[in-house]
KEKE-3310 file (N, C-alpha, C; in steps of 0.2 Angstrom, whole numbers, plus 5000, padded with zeros to 4 digits):
npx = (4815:4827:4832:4847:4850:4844:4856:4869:4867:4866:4879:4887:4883:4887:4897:4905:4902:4907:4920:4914:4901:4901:4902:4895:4884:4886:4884:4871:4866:4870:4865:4849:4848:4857:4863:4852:4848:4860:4862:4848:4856:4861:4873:4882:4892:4904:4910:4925:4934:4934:4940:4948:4953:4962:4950:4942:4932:4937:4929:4933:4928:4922:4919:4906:4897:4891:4892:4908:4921:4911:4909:4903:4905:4919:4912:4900:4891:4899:4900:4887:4885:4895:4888:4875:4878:4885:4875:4862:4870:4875:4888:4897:4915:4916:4924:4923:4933:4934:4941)
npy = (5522:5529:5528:5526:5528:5517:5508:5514:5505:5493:5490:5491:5482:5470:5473:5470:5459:5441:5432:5420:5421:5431:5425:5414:5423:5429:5415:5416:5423:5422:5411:5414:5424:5423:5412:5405:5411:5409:5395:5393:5396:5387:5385:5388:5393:5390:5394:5397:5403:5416:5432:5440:5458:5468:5482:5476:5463:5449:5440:5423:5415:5401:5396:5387:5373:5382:5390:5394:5401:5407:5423:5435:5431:5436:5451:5455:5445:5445:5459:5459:5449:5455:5468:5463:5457:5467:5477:5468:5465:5477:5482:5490:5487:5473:5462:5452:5438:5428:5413)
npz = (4772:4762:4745:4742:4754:4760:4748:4756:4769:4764:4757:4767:4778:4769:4766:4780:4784:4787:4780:4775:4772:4764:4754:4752:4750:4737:4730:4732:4725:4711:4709:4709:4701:4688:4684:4680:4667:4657:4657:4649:4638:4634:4643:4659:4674:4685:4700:4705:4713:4726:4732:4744:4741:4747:4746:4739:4730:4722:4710:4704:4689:4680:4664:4658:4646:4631:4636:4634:4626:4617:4612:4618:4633:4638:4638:4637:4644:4656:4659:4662:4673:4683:4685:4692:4701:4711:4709:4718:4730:4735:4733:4727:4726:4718:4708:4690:4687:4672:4671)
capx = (4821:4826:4838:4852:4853:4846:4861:4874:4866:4865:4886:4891:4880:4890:4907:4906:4899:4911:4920:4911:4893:4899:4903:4887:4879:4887:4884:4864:4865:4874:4861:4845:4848:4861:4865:4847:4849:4866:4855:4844:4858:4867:4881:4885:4896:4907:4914:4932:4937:4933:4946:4948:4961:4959:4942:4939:4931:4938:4926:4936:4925:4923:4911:4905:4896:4889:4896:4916:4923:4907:4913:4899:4905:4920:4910:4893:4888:4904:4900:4880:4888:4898:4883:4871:4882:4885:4867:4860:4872:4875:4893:4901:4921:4914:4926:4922:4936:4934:4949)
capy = (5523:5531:5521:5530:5528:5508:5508:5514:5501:5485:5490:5491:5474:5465:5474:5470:5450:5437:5429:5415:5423:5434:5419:5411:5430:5428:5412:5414:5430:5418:5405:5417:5427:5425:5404:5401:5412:5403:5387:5392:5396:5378:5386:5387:5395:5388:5397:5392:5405:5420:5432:5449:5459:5474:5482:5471:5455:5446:5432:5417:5409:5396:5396:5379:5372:5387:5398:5393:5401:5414:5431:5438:5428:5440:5456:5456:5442:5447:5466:5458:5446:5461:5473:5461:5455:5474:5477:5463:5466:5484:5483:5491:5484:5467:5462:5447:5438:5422:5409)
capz = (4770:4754:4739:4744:4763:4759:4747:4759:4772:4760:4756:4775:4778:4766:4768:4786:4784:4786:4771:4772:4773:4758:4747:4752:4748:4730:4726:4729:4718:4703:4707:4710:4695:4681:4683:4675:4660:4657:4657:4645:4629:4634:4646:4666:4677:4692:4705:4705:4721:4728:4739:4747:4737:4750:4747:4731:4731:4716:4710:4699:4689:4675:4662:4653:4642:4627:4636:4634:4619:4615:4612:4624:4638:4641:4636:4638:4649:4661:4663:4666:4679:4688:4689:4695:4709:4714:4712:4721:4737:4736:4735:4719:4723:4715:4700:4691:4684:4671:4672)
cpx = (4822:4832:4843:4854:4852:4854:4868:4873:4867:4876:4891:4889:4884:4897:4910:4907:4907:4911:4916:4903:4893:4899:4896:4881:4884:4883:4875:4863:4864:4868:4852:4844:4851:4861:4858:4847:4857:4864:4854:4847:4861:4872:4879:4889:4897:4909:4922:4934:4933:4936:4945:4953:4959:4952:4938:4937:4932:4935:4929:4929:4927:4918:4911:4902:4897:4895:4906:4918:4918:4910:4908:4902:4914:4918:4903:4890:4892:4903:4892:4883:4888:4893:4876:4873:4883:4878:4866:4864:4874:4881:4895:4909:4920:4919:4925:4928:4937:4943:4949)
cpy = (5525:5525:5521:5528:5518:5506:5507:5507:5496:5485:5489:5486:5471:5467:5471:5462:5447:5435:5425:5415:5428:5430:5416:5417:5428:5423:5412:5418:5427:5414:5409:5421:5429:5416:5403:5404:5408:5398:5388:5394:5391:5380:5386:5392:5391:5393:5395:5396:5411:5424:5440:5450:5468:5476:5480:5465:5454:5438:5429:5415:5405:5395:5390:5378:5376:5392:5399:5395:5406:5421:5435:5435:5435:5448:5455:5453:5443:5454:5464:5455:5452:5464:5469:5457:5461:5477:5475:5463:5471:5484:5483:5488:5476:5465:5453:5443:5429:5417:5404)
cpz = (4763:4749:4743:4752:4762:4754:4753:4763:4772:4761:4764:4777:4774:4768:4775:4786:4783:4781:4770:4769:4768:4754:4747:4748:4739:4726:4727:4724:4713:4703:4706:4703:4689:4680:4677:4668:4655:4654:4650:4637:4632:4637:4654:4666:4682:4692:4708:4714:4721:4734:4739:4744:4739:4748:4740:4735:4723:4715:4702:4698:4681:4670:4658:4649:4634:4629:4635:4626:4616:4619:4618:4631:4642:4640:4640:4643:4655:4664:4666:4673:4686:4691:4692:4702:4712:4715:4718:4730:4739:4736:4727:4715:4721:4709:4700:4687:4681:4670:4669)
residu = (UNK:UNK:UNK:UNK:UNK:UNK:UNK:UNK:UNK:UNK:UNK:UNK:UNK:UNK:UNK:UNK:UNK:UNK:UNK:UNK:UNK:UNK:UNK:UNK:UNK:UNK:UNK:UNK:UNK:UNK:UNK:UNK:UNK:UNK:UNK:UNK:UNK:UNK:UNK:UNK:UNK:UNK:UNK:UNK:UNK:UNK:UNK:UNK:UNK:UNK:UNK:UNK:UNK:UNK:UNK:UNK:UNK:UNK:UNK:UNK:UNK:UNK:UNK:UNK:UNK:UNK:UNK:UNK:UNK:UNK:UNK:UNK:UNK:UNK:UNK:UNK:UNK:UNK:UNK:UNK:UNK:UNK:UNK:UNK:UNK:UNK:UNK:UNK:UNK:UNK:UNK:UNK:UNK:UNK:UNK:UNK:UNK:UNK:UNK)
# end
C-alpha cells in the first residue's frame, strides 16, 4: 500500500471510531510520543476534554509544571502537539487548544 492510500485509510479508521476509542487513540499518542519530552524540561500536560465540533476534534488541555507560562508552550510546543497527533492518527481536522 502506498503513503497516500495508507494515509487516506489511517483518516477514515479514526473518523469512523467511536469517541471513546478516539480519546483513548489520543491520549496513547500524548503519552507515546510528546508527554515524555514535556517530562524532561520540568513540564506536563492534562487532558482536560475532548469533543467533536463537526469534523474537528477539539483537544482541551492544561499544561503544568515548566511548561505553564513558557512562551513556546503556545507556539512551538502547541503546533508540535497538533502535528503529531494528525500525524500519528492520520487525521488532519485535530485542533489543539490549551485552557
Amino acid at each position: 500500500m502506498n503513503d497516500n492510500a495508507q494515509t487516506k485509510e489511517q483518516t477514515q479508521d479514526f473518523a469512523n471510531l467511536p469517541f471513546e476509542e478516539k480519546y483513548k487513540a489520543i491520549e496513547k499518542v500524548i503519552d507515546e510520543n510528546i508527554r515524555q519530552f514535556l517530562v524532561f524540561d520540568g513540564g506536563n500536560l492534562e487532558i482536560i476534554d475532548i469533543k467533536e465540533n463537526g469534523d474537528f476534534i477539539d483537544v482541551y488541555i492544561r499544561y503544568m509544571g515548566a511548561c505553564v507560562g513558557c512562551a513556546s508552550a503556545t507556539t512551538g510546543t502547541l503546533f508540535g502537539i497538533e502535528h503529531t497527533l494528525r500525524d500519528r492518527l492520520g487525521y488532519q481536522n485535530i485542533r489543539v487548544l490549551p485552557i
